[in-house]
C-alpha positions in Angstrom: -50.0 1.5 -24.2 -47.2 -0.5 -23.2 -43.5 1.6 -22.3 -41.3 0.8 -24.6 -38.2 -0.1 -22.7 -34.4 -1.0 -23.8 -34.4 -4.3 -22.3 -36.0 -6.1 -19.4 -36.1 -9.5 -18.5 -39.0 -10.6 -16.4 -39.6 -14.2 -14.9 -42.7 -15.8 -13.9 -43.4 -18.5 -11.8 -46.6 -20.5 -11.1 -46.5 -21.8 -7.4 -47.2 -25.6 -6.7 -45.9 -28.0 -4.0 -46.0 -30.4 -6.7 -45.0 -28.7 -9.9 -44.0 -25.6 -9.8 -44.0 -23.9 -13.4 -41.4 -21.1 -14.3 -41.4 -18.5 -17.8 -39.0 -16.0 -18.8 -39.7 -13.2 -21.4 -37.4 -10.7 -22.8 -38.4 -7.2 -23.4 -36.5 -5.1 -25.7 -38.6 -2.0 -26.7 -42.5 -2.6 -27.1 -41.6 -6.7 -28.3 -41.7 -9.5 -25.8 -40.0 -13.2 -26.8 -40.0 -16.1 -24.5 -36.3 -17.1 -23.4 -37.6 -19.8 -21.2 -40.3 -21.9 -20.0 -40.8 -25.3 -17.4 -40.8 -26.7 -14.7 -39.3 -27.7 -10.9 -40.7 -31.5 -10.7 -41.5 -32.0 -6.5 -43.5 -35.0 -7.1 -40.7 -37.3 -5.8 -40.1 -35.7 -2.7 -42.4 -36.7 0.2 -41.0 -34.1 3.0 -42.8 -31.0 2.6 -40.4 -29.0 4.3 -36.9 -30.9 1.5 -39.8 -29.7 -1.2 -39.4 -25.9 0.0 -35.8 -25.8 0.3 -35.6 -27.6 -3.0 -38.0 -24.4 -4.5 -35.7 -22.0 -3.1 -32.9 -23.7 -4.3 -34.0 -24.1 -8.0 -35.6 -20.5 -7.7 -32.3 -18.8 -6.9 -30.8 -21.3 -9.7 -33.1 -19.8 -12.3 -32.6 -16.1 -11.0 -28.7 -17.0 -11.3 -29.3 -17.8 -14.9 -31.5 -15.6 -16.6 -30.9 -12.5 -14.4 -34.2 -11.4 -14.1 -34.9 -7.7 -13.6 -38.5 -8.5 -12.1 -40.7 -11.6 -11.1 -44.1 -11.9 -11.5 -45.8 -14.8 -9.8 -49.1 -15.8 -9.5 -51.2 -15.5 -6.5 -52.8 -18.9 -4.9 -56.4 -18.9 -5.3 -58.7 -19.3 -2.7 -59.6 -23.6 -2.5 -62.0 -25.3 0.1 -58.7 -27.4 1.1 -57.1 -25.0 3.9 -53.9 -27.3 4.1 -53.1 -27.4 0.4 -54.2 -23.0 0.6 -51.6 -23.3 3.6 -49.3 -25.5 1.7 -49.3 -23.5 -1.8 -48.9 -20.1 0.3 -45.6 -21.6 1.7 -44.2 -22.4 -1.8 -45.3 -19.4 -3.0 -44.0 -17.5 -0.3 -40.6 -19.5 -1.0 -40.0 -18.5 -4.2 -40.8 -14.5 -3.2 -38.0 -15.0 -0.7 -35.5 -16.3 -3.6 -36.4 -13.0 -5.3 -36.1 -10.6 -2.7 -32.9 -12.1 -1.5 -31.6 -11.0 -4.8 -33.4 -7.6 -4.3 -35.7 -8.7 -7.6 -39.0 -6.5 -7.5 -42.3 -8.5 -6.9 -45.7 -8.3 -8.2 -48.3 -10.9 -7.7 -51.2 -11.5 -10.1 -54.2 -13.1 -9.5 -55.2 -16.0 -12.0 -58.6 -14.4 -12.9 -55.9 -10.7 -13.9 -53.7 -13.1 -15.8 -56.2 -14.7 -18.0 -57.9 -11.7 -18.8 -55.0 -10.3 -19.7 -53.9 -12.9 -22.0 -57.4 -14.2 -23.6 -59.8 -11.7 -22.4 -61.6 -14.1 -20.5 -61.0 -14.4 -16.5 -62.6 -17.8 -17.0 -60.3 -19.3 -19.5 -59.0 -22.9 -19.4 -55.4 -23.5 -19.0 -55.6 -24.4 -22.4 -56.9 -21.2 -23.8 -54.1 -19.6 -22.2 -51.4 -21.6 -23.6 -53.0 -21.6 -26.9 -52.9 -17.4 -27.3 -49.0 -17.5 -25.4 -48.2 -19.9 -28.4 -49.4 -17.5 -30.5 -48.3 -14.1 -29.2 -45.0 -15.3 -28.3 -44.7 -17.2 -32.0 -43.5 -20.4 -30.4 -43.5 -23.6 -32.3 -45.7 -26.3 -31.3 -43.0 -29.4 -30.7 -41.7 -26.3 -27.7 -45.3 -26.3 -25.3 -44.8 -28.1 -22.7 -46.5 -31.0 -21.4 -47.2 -29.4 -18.0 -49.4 -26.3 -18.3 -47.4 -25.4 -15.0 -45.0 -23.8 -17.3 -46.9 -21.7 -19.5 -49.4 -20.4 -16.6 -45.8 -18.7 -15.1 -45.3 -17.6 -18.7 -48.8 -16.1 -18.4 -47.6 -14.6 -15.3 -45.0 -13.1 -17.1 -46.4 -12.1 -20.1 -49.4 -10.5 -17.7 -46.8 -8.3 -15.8 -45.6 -7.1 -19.5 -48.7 -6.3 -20.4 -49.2 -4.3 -17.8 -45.8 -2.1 -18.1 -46.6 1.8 -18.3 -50.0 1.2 -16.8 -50.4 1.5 -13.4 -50.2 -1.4 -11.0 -53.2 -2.6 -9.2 -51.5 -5.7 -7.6 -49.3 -6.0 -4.7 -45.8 -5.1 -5.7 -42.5 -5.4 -3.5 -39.5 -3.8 -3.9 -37.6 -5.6 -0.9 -38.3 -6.6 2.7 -39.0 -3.6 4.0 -41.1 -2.9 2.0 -43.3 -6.1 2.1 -43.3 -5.4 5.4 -44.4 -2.0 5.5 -46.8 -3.0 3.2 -48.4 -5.9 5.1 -47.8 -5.1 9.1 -50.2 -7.2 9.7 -48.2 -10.6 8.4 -45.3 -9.6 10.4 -45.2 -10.7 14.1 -42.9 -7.7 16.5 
């Protein structure tokens, strides 16, 4: 049973070192509503390195203007490319540092947790799960996006509501310290 809560405002963002999708829900009591959904367009940029400054950039942006009381992002899944693993990790490890910079709590959800928890099927299309957020979320049709980027971090989001007042099986941060603490072996002495 979800924790009915006065009001909480959790972002969730779908790494990518191309697109980078980003959803925002609103909490109040037991009844979530988007407040926002898209995306951070890197496709023009050819520098690898101008695309993560331009993530954390954008990603502080989007903290600055919803406020988000937690983030929820999505964990990269496990490819046969190593340099796009490598390359995804770094974005996604960019945005993380946006959040923690503004002391936001963390947790990271696999894609197979997400789409269970939205569709009940950790083998859902992208489609699937923006077809059910539509729905639970009662937004109209002309507001999807075209980029699914956008309502896989709404997933995110809606995933880490879902799971408010159960516990947390995921990795959850509640600062650096604590990441490291958490993961001494990522962290070079």
């Amino acid at each position: 049973m979800i924790q009915p809560v006065k009001e909480k405002i959790i972002m969730g963002i779908d790494p990518g070192t191309t697109i980078m999708g980003y959803g925002v829900i609103r909490v109040t009591g037991t009844k979530a509503e988007m407040v926002a959904m898209g995306i951070i367009d890197l496709r023009k940029m050819s520098d690898h390195y101008l695309k993560l400054r331009h993530i954390h950039q954008r990603v502080l942006s989007l903290i600055e203007s919803y406020l988000p009381d937690e983030l929820a992002i999505e964990a990269p899944f496990f490819g046969k490319n190593v340099q796009s693993m490598l390359k995804l990790g770094r974005a996604q490890g960019v945005a993380m540092s946006a959040a923690l910079e503004r002391d936001i709590p963390i947790t990271e959800y696999a894609p197979l947790k997400i789409k269970m928890a939205i569709t009940g099927n950790g083998q859902a299309s992208k489609e699937q799960v923006a077809d059910m957020l539509q729905r639970m979320l009662h937004i109209a049709k002309q507001d999807m996006p075209t980029f699914m980027d956008a309502t896989d971090a709404l997933g995110a989001a809606y995933c880490h509501y879902l799971q408010m007042g159960r516990p947390v099986t995921e990795k959850s941060y509640r600062g650096w310290k604590d990441f490291v603490a958490k993961n001494p072996d990522k962290v070079k002495k």
